[in-house]
Structures are given as structure tokens and as C-alpha cells.
KOLSE-744890 format. One record per atom (N, C-alpha, C, O, CB): residue number from 1; chain; residue in three letters; z, y, x. Coordinates in steps of 0.001 Angstrom, whole numbers. Glycine has a CB too. Example, Ala and Ser with C-alpha at 12.3 -4.5 7.8 and 13.67 -1.06 7.14 Angstrom:
REM residues 2
+------+-------+------+---------+---------+---------+
! resi ! chain ! resn !      up !   north !    east !
+------+-------+------+---------+---------+---------+
!    1 !     A !  ALA !    7800 !   -5690 !   13190 !
!    1 !     A !  ALA !    7800 !   -4500 !   12300 !
!    1 !     A !  ALA !    7800 !   -3300 !   13200 !
!    1 !     A !  ALA !    8465 !   -3319 !   14236 !
!    1 !     A !  ALA !    9046 !   -4473 !   11308 !
!    2 !     A !  SER !    7080 !   -2250 !   12850 !
!    2 !     A !  SER !    7140 !   -1060 !   13670 !
!    2 !     A !  SER !    7870 !      30 !   12900 !
!    2 !     A !  SER !    8039 !    1138 !   13409 !
!    2 !     A !  SER !    5725 !    -598 !   14084 !
+------+-------+------+---------+---------+---------+
//
This chain:
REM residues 85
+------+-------+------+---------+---------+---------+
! resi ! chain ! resn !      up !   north !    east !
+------+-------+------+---------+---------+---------+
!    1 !     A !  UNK !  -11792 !  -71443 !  -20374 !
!    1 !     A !  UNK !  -10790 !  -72386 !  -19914 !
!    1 !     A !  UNK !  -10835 !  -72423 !  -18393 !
!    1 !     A !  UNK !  -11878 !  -72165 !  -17792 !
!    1 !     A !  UNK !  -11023 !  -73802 !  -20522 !
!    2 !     A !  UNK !   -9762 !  -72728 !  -17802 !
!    2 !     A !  UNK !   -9326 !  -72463 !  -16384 !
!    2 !     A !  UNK !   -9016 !  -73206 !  -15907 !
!    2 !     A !  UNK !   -8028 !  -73516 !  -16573 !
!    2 !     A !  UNK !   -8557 !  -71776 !  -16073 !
!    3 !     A !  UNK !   -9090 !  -74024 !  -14965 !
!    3 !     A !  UNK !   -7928 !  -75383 !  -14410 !
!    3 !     A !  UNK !   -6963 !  -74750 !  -13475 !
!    3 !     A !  UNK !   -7191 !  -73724 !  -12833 !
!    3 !     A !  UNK !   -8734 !  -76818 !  -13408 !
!    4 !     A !  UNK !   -6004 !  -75358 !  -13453 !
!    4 !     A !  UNK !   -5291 !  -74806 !  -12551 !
!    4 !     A !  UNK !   -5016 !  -75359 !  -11063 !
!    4 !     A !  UNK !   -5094 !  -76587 !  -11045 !
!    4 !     A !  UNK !   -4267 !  -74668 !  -13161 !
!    5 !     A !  UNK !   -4662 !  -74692 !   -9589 !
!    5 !     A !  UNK !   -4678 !  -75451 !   -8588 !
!    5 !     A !  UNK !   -3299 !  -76166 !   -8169 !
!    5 !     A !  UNK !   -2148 !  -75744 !   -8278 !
!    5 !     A !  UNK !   -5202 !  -74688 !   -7629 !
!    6 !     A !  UNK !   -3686 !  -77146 !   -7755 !
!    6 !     A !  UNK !   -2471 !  -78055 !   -7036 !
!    6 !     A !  UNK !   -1931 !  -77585 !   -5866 !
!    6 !     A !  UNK !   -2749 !  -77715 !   -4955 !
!    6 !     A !  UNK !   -2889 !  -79427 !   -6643 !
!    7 !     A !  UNK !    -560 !  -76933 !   -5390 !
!    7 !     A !  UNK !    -576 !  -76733 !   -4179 !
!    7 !     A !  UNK !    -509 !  -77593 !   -2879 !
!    7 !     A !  UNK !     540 !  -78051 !   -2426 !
!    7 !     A !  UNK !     137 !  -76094 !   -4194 !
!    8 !     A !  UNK !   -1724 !  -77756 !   -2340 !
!    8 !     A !  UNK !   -1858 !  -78090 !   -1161 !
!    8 !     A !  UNK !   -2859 !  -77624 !    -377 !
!    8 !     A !  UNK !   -3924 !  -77218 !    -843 !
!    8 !     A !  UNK !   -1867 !  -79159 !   -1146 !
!    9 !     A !  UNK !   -2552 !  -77654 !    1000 !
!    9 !     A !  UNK !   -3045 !  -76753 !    2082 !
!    9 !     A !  UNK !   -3661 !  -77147 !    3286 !
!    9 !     A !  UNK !   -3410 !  -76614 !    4367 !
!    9 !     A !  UNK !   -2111 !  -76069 !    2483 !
!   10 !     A !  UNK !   -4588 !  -78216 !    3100 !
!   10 !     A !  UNK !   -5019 !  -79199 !    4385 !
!   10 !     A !  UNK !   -5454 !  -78127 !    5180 !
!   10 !     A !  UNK !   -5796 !  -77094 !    4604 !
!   10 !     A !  UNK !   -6287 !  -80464 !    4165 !
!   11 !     A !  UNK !   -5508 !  -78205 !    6602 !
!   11 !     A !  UNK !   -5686 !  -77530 !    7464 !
!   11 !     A !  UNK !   -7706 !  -77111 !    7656 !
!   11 !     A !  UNK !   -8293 !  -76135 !    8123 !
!   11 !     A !  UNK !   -4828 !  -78367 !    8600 !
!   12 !     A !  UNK !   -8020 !  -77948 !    7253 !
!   12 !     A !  UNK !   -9774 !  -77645 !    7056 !
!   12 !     A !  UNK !   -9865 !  -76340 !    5864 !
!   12 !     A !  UNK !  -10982 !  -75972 !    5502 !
!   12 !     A !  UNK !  -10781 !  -79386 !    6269 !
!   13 !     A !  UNK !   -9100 !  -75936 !    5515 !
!   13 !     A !  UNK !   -9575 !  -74387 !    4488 !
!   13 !     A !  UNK !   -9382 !  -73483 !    5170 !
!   13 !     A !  UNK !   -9153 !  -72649 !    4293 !
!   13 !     A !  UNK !   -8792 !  -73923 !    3111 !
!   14 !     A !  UNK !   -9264 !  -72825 !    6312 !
!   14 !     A !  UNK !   -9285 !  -71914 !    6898 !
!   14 !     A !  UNK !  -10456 !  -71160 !    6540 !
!   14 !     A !  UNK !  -10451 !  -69946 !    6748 !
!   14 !     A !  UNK !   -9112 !  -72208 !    8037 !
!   15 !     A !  UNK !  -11656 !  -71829 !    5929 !
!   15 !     A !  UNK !  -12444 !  -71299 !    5757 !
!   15 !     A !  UNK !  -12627 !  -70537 !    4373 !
!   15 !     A !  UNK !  -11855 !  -70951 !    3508 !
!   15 !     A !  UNK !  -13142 !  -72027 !    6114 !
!   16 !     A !  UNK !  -13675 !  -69281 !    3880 !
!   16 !     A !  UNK !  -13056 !  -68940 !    2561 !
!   16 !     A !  UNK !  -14416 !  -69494 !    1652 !
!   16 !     A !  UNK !  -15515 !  -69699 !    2167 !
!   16 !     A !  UNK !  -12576 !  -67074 !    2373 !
!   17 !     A !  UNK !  -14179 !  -69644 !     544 !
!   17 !     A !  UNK !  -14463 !  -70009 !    -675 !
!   17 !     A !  UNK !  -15683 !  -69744 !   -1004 !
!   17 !     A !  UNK !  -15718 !  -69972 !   -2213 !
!   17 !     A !  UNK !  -13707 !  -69548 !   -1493 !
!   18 !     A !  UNK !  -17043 !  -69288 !    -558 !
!   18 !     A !  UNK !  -18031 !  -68347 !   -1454 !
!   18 !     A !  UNK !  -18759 !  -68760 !   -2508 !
!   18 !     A !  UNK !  -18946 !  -69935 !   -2825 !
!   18 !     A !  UNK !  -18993 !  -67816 !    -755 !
!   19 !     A !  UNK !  -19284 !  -67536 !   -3204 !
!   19 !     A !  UNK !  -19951 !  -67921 !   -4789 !
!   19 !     A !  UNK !  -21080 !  -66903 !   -4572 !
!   19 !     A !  UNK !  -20963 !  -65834 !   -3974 !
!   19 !     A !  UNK !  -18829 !  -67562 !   -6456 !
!   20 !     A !  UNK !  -22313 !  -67445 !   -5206 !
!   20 !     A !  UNK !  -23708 !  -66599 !   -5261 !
!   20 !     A !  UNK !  -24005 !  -66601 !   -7027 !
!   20 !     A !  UNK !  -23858 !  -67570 !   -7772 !
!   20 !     A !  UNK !  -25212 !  -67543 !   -4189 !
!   21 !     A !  UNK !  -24321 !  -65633 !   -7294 !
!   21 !     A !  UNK !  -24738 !  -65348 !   -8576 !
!   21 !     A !  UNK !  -26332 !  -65447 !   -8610 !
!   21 !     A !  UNK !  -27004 !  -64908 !   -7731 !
!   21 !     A !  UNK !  -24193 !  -63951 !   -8997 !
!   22 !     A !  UNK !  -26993 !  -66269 !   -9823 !
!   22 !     A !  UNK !  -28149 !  -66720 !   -9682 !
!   22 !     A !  UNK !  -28931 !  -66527 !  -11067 !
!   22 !     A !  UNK !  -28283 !  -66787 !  -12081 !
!   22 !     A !  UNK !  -28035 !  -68078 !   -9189 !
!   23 !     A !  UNK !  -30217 !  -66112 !  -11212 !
!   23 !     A !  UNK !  -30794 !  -65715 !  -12221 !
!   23 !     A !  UNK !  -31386 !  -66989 !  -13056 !
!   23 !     A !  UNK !  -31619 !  -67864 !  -12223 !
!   23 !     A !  UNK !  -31745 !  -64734 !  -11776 !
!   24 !     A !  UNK !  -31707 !  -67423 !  -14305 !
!   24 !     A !  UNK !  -32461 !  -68388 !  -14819 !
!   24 !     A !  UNK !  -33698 !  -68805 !  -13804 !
!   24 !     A !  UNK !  -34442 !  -67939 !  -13344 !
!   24 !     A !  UNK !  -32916 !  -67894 !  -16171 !
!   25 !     A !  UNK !  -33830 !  -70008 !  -13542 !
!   25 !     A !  UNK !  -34569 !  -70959 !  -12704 !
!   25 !     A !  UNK !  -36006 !  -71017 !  -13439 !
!   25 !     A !  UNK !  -37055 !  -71028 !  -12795 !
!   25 !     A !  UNK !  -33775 !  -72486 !  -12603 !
!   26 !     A !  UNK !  -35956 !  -71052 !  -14816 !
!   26 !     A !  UNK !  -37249 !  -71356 !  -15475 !
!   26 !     A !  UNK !  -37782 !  -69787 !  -16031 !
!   26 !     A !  UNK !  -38993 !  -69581 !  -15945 !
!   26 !     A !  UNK !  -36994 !  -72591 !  -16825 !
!   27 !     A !  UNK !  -36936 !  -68724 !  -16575 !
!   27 !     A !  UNK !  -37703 !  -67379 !  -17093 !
!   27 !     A !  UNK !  -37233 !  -66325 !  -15987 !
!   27 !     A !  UNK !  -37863 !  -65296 !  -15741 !
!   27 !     A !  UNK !  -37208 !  -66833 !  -18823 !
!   28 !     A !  UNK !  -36251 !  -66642 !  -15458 !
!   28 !     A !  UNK !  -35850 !  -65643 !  -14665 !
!   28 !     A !  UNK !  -34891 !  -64256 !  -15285 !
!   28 !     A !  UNK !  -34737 !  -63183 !  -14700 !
!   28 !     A !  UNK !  -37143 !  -65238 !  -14112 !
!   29 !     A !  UNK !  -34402 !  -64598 !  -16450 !
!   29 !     A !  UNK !  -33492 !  -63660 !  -17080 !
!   29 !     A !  UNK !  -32048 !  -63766 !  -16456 !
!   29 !     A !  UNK !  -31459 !  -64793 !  -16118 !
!   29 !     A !  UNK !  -33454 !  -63930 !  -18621 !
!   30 !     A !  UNK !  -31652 !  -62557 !  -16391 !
!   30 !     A !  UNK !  -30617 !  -62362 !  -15579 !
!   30 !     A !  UNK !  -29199 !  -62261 !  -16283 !
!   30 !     A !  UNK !  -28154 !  -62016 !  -15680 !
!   30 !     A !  UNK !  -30922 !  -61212 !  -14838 !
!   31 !     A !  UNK !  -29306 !  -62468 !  -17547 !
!   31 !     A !  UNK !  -28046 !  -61980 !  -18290 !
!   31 !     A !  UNK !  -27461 !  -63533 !  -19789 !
!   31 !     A !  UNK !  -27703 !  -63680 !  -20987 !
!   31 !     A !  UNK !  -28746 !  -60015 !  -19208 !
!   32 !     A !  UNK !  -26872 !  -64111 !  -19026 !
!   32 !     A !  UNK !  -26631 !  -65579 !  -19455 !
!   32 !     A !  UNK !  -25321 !  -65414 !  -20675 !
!   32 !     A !  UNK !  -24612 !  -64422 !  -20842 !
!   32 !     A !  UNK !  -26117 !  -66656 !  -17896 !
!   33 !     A !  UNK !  -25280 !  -66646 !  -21389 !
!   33 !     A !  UNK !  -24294 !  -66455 !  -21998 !
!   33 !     A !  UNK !  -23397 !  -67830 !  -21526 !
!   33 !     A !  UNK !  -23706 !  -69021 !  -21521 !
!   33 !     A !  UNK !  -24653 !  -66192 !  -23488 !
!   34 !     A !  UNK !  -21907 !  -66984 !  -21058 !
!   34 !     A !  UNK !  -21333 !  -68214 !  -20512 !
!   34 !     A !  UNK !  -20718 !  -69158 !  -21348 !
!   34 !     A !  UNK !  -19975 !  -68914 !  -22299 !
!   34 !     A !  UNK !  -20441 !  -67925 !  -19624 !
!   35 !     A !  UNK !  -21098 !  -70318 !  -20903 !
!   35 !     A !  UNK !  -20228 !  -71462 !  -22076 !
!   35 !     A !  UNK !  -19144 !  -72149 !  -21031 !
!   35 !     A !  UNK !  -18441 !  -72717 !  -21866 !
!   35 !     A !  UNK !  -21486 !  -73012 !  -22933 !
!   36 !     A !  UNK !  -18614 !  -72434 !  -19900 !
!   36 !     A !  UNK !  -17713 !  -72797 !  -19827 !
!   36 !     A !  UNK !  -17212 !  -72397 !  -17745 !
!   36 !     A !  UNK !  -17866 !  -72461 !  -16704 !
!   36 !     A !  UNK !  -17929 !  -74291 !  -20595 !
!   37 !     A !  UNK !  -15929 !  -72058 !  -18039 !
!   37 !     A !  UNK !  -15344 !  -71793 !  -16202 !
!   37 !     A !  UNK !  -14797 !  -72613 !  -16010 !
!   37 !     A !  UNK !  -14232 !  -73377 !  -16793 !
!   37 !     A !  UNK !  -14398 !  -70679 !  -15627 !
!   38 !     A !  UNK !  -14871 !  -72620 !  -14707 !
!   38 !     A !  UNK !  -13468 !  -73567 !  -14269 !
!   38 !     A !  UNK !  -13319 !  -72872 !  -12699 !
!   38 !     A !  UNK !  -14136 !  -72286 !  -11989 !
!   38 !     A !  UNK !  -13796 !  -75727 !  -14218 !
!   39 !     A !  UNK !  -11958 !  -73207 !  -12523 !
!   39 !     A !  UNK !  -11769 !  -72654 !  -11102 !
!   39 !     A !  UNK !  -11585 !  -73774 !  -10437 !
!   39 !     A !  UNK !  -10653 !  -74538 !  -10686 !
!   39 !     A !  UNK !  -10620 !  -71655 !  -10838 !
!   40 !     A !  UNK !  -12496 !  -73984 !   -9490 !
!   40 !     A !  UNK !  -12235 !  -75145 !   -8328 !
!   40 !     A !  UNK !  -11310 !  -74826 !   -7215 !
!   40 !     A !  UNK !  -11649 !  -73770 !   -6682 !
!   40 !     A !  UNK !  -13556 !  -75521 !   -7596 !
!   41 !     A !  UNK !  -10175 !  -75407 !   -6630 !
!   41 !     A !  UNK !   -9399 !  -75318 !   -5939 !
!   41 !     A !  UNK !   -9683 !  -76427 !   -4714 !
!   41 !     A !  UNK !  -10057 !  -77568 !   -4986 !
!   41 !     A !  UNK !   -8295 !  -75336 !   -6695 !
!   42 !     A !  UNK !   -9512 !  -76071 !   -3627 !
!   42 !     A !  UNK !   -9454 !  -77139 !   -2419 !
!   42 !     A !  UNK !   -8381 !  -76169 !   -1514 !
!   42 !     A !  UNK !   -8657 !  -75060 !   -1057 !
!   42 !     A !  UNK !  -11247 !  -77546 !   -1520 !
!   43 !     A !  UNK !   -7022 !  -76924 !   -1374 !
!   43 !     A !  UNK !   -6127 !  -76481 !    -713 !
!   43 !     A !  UNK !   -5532 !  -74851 !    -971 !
!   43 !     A !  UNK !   -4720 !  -74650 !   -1874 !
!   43 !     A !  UNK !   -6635 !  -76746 !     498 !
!   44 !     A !  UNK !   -5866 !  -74086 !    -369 !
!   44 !     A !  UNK !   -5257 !  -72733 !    -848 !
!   44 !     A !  UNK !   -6797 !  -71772 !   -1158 !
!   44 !     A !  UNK !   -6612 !  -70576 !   -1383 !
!   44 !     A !  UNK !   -4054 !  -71944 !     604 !
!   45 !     A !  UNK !   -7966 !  -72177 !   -1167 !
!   45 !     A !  UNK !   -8992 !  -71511 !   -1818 !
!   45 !     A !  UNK !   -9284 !  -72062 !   -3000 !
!   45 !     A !  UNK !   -9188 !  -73255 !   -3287 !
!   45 !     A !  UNK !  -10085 !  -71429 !   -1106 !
!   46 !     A !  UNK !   -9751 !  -70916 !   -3891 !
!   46 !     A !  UNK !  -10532 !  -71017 !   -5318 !
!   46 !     A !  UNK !  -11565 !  -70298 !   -5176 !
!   46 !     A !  UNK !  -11874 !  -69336 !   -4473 !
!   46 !     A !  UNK !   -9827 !  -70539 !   -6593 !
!   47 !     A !  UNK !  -12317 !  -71261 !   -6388 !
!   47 !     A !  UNK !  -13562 !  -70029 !   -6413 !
!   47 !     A !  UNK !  -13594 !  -70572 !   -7884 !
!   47 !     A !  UNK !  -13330 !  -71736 !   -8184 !
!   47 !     A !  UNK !  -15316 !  -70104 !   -5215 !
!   48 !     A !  UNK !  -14045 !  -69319 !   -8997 !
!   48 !     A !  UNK !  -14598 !  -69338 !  -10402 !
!   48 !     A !  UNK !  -15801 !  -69876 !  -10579 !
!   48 !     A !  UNK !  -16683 !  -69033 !  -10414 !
!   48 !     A !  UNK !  -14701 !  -68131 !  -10944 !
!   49 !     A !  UNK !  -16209 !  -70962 !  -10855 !
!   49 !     A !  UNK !  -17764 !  -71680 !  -11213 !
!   49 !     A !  UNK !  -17782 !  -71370 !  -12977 !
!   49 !     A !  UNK !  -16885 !  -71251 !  -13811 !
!   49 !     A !  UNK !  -17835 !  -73851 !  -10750 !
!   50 !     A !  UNK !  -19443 !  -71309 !  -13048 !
!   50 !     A !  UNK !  -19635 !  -71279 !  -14438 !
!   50 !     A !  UNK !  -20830 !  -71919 !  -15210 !
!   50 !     A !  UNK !  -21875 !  -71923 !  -14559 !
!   50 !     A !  UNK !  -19629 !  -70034 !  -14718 !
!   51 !     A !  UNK !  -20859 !  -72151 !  -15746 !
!   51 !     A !  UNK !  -22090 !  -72753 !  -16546 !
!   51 !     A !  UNK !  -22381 !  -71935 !  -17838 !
!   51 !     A !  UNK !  -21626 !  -71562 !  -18736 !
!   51 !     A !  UNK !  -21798 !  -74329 !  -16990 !
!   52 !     A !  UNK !  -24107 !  -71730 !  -17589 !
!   52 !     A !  UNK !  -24221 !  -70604 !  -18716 !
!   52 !     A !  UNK !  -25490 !  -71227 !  -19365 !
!   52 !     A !  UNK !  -26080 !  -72238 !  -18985 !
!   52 !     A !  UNK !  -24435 !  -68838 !  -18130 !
!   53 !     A !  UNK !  -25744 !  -70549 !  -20254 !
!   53 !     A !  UNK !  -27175 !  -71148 !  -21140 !
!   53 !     A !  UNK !  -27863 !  -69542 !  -21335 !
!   53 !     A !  UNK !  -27258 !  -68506 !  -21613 !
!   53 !     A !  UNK !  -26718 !  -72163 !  -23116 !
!   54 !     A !  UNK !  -29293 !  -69733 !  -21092 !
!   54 !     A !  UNK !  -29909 !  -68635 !  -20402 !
!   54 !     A !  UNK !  -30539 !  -68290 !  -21876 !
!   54 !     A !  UNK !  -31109 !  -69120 !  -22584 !
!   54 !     A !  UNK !  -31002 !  -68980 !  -18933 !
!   55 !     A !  UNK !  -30298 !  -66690 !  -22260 !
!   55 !     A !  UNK !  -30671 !  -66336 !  -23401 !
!   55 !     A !  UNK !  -31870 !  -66157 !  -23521 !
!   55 !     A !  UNK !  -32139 !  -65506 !  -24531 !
!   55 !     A !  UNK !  -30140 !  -65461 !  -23776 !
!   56 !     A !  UNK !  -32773 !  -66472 !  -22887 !
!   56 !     A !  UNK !  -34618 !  -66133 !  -22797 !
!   56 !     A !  UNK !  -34558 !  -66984 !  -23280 !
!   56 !     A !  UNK !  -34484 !  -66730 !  -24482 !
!   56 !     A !  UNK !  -35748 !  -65997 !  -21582 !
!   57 !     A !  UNK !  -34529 !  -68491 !  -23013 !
!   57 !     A !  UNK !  -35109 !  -69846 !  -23067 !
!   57 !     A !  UNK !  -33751 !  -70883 !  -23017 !
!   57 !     A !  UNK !  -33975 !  -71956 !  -22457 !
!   57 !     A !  UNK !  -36244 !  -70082 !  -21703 !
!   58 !     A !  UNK !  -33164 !  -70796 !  -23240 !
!   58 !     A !  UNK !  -32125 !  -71877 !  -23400 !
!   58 !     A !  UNK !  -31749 !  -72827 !  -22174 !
!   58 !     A !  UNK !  -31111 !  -73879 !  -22190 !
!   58 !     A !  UNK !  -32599 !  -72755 !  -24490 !
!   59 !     A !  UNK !  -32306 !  -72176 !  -21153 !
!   59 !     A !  UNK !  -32084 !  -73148 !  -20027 !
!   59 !     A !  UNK !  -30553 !  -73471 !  -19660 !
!   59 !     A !  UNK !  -30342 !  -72328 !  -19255 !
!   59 !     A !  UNK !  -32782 !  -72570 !  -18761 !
!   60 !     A !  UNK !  -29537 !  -73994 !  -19508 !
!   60 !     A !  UNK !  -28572 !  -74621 !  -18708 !
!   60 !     A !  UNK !  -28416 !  -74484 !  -17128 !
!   60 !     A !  UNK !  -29141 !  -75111 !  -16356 !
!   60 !     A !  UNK !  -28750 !  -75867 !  -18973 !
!   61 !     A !  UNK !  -27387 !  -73592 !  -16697 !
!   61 !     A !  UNK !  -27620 !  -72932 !  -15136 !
!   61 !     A !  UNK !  -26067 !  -73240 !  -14584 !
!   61 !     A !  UNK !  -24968 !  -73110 !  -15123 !
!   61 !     A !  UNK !  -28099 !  -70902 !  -15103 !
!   62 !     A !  UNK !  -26357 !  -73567 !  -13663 !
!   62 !     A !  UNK !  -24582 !  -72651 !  -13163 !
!   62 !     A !  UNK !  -24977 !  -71146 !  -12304 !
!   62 !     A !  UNK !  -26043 !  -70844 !  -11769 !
!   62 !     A !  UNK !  -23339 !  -73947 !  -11576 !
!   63 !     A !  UNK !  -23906 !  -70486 !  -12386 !
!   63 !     A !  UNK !  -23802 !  -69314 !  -11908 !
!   63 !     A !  UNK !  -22501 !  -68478 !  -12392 !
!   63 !     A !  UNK !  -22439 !  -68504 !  -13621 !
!   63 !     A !  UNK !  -25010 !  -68709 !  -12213 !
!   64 !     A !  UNK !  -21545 !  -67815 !  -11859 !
!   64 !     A !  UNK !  -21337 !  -68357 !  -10059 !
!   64 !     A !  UNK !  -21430 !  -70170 !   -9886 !
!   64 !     A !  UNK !  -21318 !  -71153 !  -10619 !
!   64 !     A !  UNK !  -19320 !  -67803 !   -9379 !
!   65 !     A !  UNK !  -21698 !  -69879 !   -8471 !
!   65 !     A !  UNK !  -22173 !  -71448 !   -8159 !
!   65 !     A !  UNK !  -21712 !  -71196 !   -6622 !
!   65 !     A !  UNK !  -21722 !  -70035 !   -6213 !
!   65 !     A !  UNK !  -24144 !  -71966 !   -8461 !
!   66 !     A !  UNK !  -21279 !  -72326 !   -5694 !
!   66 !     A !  UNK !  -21103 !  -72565 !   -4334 !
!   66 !     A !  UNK !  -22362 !  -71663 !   -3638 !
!   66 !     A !  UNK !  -23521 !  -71592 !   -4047 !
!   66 !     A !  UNK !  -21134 !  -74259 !   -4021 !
!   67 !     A !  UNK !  -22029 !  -71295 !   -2982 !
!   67 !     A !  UNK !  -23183 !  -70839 !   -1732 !
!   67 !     A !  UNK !  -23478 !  -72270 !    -568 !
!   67 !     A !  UNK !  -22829 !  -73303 !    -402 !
!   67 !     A !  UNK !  -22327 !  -69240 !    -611 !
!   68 !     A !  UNK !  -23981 !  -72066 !    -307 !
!   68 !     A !  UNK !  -24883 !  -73652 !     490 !
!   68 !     A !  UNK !  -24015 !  -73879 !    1545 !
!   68 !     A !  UNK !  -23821 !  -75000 !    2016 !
!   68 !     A !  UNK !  -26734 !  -73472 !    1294 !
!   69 !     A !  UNK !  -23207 !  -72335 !    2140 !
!   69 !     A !  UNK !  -22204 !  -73129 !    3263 !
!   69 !     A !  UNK !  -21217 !  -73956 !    2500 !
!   69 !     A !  UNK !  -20957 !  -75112 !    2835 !
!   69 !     A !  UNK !  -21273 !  -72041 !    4286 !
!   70 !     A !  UNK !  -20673 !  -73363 !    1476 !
!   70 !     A !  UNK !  -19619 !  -73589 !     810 !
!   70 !     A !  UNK !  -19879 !  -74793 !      69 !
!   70 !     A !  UNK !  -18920 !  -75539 !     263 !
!   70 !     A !  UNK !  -19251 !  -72510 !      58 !
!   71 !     A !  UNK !  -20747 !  -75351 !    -709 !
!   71 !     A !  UNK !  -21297 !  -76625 !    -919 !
!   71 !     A !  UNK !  -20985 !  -77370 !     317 !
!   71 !     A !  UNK !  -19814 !  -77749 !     317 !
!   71 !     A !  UNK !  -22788 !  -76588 !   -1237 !
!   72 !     A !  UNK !  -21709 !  -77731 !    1462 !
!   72 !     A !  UNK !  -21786 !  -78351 !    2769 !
!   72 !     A !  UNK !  -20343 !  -78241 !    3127 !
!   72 !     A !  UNK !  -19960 !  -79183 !    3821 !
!   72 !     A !  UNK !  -22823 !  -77647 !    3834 !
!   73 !     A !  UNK !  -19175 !  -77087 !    2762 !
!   73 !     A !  UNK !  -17647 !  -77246 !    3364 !
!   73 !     A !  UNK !  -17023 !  -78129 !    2591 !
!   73 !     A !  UNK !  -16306 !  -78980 !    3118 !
!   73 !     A !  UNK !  -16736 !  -75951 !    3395 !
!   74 !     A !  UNK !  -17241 !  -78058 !     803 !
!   74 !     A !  UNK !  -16700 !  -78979 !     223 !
!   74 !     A !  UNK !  -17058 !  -80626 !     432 !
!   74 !     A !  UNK !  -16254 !  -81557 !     443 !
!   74 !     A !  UNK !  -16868 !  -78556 !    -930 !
!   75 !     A !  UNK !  -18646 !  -80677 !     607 !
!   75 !     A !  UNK !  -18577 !  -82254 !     769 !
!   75 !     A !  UNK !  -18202 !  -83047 !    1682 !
!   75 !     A !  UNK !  -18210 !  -84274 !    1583 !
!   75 !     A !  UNK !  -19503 !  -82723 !     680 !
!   76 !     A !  UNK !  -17715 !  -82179 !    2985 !
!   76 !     A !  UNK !  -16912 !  -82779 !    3894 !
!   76 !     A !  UNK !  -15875 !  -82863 !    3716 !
!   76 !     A !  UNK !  -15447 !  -83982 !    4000 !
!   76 !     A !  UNK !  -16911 !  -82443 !    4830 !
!   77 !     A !  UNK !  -14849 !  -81895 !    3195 !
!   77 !     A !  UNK !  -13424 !  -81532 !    3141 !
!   77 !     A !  UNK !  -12917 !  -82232 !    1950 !
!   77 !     A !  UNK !  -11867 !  -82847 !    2140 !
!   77 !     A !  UNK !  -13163 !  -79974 !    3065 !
!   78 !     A !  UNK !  -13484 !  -82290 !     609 !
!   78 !     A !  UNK !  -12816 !  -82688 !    -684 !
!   78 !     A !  UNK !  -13437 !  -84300 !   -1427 !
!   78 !     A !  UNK !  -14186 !  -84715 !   -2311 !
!   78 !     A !  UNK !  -13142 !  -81286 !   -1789 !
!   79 !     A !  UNK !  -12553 !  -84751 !    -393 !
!   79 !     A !  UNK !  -12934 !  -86643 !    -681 !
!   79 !     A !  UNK !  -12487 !  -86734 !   -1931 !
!   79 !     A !  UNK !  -13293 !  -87203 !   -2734 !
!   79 !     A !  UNK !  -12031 !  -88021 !     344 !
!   80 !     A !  UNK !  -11827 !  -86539 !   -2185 !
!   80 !     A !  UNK !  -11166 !  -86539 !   -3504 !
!   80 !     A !  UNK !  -11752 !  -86402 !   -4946 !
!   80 !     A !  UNK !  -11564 !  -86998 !   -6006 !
!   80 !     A !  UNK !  -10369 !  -85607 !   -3421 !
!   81 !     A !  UNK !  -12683 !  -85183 !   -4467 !
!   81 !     A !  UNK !  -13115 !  -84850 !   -6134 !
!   81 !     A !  UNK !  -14624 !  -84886 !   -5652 !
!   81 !     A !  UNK !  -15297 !  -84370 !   -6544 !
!   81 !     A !  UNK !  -12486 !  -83054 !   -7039 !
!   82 !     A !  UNK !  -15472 !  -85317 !   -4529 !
!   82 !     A !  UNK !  -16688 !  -85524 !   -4379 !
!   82 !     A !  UNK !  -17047 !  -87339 !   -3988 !
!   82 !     A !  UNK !  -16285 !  -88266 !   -3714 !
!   82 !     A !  UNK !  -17072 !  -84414 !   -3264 !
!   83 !     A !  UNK !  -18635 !  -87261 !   -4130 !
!   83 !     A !  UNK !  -18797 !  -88772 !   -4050 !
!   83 !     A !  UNK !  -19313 !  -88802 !   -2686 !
!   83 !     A !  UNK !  -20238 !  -88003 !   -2536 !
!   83 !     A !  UNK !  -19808 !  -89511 !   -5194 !
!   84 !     A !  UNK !  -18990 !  -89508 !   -1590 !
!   84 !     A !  UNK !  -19671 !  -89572 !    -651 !
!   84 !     A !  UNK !  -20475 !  -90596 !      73 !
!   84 !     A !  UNK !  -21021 !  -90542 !    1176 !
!   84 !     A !  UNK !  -19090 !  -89206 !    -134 !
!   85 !     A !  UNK !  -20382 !  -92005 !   -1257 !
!   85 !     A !  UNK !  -21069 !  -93258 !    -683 !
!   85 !     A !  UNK !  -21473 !  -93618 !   -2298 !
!   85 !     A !  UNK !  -22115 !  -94634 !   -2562 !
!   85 !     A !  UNK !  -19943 !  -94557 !     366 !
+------+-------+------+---------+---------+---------+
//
């Protein structure tokens, strides 16, 4: 399942979108089974997020996931869909 984006284009997205792919946290298996996407939209960038459950051990991961700039761009930029107080 997919969400879809709203068009709008605040002038703070100039910047682009990134995603890091990440191995299980607790066994370290690299090959997940995905249970659910969504595409996050902020203005005219997307990026595909996912949440997977890790076939070694059942762990619960995201991956793709924000990269740490891209985390730190959204919690400034997207009042909207983040908590900031």
C-alpha cells in the first residue's frame, strides 16, 4: 500500500529526500520480509519507507528509513505530520 502525495511545494524542499537501507539491529540478517510501504511526501519530494520483520528472529525494523540528514530536514520542515512540543 502506497499513500499518495498532496501537491504542494513549500520552498524549504529544495533539498532531496534520502533513504539508507539497514540490516536487523538484533541478528544482523540482511534479507527482511516486508510488511508494509508507504511513501512519505513533503512538498515535491518522496521517499518509499518500509517496515519489515526480520526473518532470523522476528525483529520489527524499518528499512528504507530517513538518513539522519533527512530525519533532521523533516523535523524542521513538516509541522504538520511531526510532533514538535
Amino acid at each position: 500500500m502506497i499513500r499518495t502525495c498532496a501537491p504542494a511545494t513549500p520552498p524549504e524542499t529544495a533539498r532531496r529526500l534520502s533513504t539508507e537501507q539497514v540490516h536487523c539491529c538484533v541478528c544482523g540478517q540482511s534479507s527482511p520480509r516486508r510488511l508494509y510501504t508507504e511513501r512519505y511526501c513533503l512538498g515535491t519530494e518522496t521517499a518509499d519507507l518500509s517496515v519489515n520483520a526480520c526473518r532470523g528472529c522476528g525483529q520489527i525494523y524499518a528499512s528504507p528509513r530517513l538518513d539522519s540528514k533527512s530525519t533532521q530536514f523533516v523535523y524542521i520542515n513538516d509541522q504538520e505530520q511531526t510532533i514538535s512540543h
